[in-house]
Backbone bond lengths (Angstrom), bond angles and torsions (degrees), N, CA, C in turn:
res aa  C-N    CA-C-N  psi(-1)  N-CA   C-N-CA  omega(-1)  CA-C   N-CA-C  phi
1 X - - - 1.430 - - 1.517 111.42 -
2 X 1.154 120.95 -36.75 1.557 145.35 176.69 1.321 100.29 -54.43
3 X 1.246 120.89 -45.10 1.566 131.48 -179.04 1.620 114.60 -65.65
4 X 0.848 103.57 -78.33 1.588 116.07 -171.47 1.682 102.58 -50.31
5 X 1.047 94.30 -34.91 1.944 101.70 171.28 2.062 113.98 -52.29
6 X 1.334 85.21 -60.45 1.625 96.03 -173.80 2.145 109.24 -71.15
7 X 1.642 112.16 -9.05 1.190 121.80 175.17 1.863 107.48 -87.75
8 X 0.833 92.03 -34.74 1.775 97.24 173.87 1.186 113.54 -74.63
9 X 1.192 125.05 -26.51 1.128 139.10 -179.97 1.662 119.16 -63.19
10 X 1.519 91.76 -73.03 1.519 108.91 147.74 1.632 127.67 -30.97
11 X 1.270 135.96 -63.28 1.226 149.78 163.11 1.644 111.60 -34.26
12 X 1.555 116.62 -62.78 1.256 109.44 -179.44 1.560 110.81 -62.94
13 X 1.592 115.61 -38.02 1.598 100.13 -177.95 1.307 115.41 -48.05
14 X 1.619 107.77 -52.63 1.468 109.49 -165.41 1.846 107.62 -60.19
15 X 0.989 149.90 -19.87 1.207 175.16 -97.67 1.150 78.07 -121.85
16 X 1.530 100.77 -89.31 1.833 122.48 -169.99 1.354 127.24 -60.25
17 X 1.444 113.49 -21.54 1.239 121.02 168.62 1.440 130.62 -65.62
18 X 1.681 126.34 145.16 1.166 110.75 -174.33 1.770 122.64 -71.32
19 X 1.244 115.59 172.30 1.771 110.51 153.15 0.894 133.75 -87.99
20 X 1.294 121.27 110.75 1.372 117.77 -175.56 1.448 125.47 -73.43
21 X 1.560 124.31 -30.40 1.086 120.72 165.15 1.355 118.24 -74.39
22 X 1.897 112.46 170.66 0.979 114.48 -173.06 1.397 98.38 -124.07
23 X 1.262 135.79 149.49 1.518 144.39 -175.93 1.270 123.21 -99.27
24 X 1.626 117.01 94.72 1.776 103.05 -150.61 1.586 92.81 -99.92
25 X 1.233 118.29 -3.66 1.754 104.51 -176.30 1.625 109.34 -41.59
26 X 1.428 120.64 -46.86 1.262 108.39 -163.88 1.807 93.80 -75.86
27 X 1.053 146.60 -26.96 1.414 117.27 158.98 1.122 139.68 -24.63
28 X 1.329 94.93 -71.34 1.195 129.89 -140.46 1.995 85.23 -69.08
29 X 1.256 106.97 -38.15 1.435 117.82 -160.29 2.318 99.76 -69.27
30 X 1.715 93.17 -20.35 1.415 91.35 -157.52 1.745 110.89 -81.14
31 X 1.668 86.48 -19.48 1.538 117.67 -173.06 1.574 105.82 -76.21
32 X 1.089 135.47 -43.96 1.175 149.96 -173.75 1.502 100.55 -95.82
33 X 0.922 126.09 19.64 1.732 130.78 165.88 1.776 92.79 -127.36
34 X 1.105 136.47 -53.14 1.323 135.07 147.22 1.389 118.97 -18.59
35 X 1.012 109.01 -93.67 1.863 112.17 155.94 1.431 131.25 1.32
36 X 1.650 80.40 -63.00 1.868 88.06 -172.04 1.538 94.95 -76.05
37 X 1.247 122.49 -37.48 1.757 101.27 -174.43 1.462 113.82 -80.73
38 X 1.416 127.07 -13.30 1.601 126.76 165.81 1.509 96.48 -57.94
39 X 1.232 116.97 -81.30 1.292 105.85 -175.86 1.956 150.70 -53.22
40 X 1.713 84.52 -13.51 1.660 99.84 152.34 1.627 125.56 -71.05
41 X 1.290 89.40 -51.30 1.786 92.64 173.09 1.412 120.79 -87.17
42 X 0.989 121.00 -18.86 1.539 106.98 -170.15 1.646 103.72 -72.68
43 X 1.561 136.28 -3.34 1.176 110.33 -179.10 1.784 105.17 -89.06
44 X 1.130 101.04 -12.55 1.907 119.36 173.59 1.211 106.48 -46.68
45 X 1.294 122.81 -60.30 1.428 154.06 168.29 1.487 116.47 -25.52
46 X 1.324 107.70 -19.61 1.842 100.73 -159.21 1.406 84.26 -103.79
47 X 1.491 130.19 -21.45 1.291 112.64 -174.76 1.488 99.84 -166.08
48 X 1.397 125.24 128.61 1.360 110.42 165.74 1.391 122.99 -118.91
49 X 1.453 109.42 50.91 1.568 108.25 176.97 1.474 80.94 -123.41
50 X 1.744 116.73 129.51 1.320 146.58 -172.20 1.573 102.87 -72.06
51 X 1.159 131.18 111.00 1.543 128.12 -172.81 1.164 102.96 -134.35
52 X 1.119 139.82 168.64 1.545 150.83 141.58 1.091 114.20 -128.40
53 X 1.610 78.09 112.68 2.169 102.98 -165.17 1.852 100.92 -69.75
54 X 1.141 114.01 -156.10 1.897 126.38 -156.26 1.690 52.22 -128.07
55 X 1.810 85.54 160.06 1.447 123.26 158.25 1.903 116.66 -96.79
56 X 0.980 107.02 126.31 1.453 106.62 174.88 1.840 121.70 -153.33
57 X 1.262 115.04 170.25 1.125 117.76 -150.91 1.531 111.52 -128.08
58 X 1.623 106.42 36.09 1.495 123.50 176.81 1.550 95.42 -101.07
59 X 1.689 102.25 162.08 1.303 141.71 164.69 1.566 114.43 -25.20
60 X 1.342 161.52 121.43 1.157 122.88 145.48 1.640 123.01 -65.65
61 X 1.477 101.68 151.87 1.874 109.45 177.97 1.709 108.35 -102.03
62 X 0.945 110.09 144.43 1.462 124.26 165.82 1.361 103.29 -34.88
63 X 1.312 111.76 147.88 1.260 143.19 165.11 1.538 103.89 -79.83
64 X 1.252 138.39 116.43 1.880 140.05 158.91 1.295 115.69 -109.16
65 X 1.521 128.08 150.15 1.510 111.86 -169.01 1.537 107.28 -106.84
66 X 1.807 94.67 13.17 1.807 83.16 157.80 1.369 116.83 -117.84
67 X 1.546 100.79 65.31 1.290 122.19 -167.30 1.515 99.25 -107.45
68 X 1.494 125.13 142.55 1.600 119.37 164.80 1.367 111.54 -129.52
69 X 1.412 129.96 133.75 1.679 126.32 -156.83 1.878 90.19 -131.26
70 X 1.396 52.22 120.29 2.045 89.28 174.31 1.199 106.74 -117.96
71 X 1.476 118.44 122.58 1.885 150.02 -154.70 1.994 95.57 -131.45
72 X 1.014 98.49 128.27 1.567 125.07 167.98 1.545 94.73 -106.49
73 X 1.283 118.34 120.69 1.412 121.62 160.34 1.520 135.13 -93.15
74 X 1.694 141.09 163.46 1.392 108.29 -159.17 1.594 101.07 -74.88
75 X 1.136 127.05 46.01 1.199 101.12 171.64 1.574 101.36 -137.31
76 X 1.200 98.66 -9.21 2.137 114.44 166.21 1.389 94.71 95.11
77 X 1.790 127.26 47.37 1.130 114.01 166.11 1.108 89.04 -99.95
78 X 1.773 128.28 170.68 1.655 141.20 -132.89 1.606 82.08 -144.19
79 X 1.658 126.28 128.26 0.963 139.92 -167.51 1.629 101.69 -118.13
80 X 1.276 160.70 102.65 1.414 133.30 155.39 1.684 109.39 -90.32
81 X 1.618 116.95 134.41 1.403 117.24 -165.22 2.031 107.17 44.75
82 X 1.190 115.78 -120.91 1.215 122.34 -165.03 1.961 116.95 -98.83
83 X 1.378 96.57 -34.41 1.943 115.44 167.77 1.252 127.23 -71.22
84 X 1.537 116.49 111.48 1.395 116.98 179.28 1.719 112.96 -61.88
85 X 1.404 108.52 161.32 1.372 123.46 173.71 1.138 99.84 -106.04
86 X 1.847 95.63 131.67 1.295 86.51 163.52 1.886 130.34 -85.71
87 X 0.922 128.70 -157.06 1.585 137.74 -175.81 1.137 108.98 -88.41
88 X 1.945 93.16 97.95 1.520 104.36 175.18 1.338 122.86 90.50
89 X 1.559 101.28 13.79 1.795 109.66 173.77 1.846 100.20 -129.01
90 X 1.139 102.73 32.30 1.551 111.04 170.51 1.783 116.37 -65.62
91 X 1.041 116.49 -52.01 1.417 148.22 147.90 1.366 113.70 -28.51
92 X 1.254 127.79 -49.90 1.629 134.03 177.57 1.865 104.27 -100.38
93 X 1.141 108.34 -33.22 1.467 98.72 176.25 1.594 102.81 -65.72
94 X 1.764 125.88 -54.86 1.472 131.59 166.28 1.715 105.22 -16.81
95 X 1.190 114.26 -45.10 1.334 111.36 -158.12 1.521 132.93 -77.08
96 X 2.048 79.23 -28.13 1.409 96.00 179.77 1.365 126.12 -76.76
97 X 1.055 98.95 -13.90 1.628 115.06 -177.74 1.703 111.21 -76.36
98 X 1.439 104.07 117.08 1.316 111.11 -174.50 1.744 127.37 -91.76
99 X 1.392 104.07 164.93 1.585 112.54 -164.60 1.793 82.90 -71.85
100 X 1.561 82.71 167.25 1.902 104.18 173.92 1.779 95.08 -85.18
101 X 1.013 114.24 -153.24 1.326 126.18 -133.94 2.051 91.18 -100.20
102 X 1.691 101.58 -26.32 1.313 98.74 -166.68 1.380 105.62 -110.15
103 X 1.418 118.50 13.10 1.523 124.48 161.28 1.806 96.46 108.87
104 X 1.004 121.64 -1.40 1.272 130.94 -171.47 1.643 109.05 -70.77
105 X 1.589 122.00 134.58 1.323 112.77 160.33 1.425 117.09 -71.17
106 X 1.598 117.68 142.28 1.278 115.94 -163.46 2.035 103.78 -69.59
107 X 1.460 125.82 170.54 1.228 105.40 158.20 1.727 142.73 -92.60
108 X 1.021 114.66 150.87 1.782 107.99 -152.29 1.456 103.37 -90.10
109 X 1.059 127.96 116.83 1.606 119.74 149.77 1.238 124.38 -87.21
110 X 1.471 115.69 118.26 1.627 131.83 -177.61 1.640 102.34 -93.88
111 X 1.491 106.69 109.22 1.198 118.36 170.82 2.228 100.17 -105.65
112 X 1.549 98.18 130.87 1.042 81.12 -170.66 1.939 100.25 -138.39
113 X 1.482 127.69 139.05 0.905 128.91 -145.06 2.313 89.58 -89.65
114 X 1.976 89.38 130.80 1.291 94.50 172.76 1.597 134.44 -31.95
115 X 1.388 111.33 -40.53 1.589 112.64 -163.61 1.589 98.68 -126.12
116 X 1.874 116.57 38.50 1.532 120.99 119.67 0.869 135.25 -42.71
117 X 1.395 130.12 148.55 1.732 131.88 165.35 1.606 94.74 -71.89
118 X 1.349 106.22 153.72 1.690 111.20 174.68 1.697 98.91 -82.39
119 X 1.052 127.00 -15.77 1.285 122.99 168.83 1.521 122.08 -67.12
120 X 1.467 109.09 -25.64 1.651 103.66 171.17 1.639 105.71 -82.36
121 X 1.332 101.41 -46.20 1.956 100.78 177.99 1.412 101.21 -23.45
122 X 1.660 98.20 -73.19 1.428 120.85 -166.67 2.135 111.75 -35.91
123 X 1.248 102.56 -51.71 1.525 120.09 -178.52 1.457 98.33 -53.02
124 X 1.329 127.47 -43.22 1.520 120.67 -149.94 1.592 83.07 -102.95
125 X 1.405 128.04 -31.72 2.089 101.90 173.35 1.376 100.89 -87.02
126 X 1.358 144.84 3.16 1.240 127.46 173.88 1.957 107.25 -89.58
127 X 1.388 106.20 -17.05 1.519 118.77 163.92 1.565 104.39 -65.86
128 X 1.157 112.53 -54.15 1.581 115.41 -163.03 1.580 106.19 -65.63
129 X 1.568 103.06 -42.74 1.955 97.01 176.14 1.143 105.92 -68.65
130 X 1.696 135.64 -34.04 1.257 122.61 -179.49 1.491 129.46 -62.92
131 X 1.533 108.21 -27.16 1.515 111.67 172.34 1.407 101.44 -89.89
132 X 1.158 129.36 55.86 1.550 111.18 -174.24 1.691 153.37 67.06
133 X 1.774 114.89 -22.83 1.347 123.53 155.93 1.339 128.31 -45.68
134 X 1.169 109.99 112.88 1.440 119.50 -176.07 1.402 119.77 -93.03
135 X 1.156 107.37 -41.80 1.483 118.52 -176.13 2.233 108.96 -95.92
136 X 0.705 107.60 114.23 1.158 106.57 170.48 1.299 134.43 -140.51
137 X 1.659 129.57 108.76 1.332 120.26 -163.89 1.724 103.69 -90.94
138 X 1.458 97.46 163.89 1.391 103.74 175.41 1.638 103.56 -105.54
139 X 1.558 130.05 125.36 1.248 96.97 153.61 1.385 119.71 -128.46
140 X 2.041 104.18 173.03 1.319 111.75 -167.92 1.355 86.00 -118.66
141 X 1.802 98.89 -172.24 1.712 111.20 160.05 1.095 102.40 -127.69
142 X 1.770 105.73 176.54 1.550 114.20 -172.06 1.980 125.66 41.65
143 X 1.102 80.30 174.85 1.626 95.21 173.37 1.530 109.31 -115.21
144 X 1.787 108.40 135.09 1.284 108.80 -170.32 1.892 110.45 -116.14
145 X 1.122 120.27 128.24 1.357 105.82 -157.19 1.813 109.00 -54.99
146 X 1.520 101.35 169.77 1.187 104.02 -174.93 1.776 116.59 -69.09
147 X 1.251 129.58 160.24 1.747 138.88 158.04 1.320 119.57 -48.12
């Protein structure tokens, strides 16, 4: 009888007492649902004009953020960053685009859509040397076996 007395006893303290632990499952679960969608979208992110690059079997180059990416689409509309050009203001959009901080032209990435004529490529870097771009990368995807 002595027993069950001093167990009831027990029971109500703990009752009233606070919790000291903290319960991270539901974190941990919210973070890793976080996660998975950072890493779905963020490759969306680097560019959202839909292209299908050439396959090639160069180096990749660093990414710089005074970088500006210019996309030819398959149909030869002119992309700078995310805003189309319109027809025949390639030339005045070139212009608008400003130096970095030390007077420098920023560097250009030419993304250019597989089943272009090389004659439009060609048109849109002979624009870019004419306004001044010096540096200009080309890019592809993947690796394409060797000849």
């Amino acid at each position: 009888m002595g027993a069950s007395l001093s167990t009831s006893g027990k029971s109500r303290r703990s009752r009233r007492a606070p919790m000291a632990e903290i319960n991270v499952t539901p974190f941990v679960d919210v973070m890793l649902v976080l996660l998975i969608i950072f890493m779905v979208t963020a490759p969306l992110l680097a560019s959202g004009v839909p292209i299908e690059l050439p396959e090639s079997r160069a180096n990749p180059i660093d990414q710089t953020p005074e970088q500006v990416t210019i996309s030819v689409d398959g149909a030869g509309v002119i992309y700078i960053d995310d805003a189309a050009v319109e027809p025949g203001g390639f030339p005045e959009a070139l212009a608008r685009i400003d130096r970095g901080g030390d007077g420098q032209r920023p560097a250009i990435v030419l993304r250019g859509d597989r089943t272009l004529d090389y004659g439009r490529v060609m048109a849109v870097m002979g624009e870019l040397n004419r306004a001044g771009f010096s540096s200009i990368s080309l890019v592809t995807s993947g690796s394409v076996s060797p000849p």
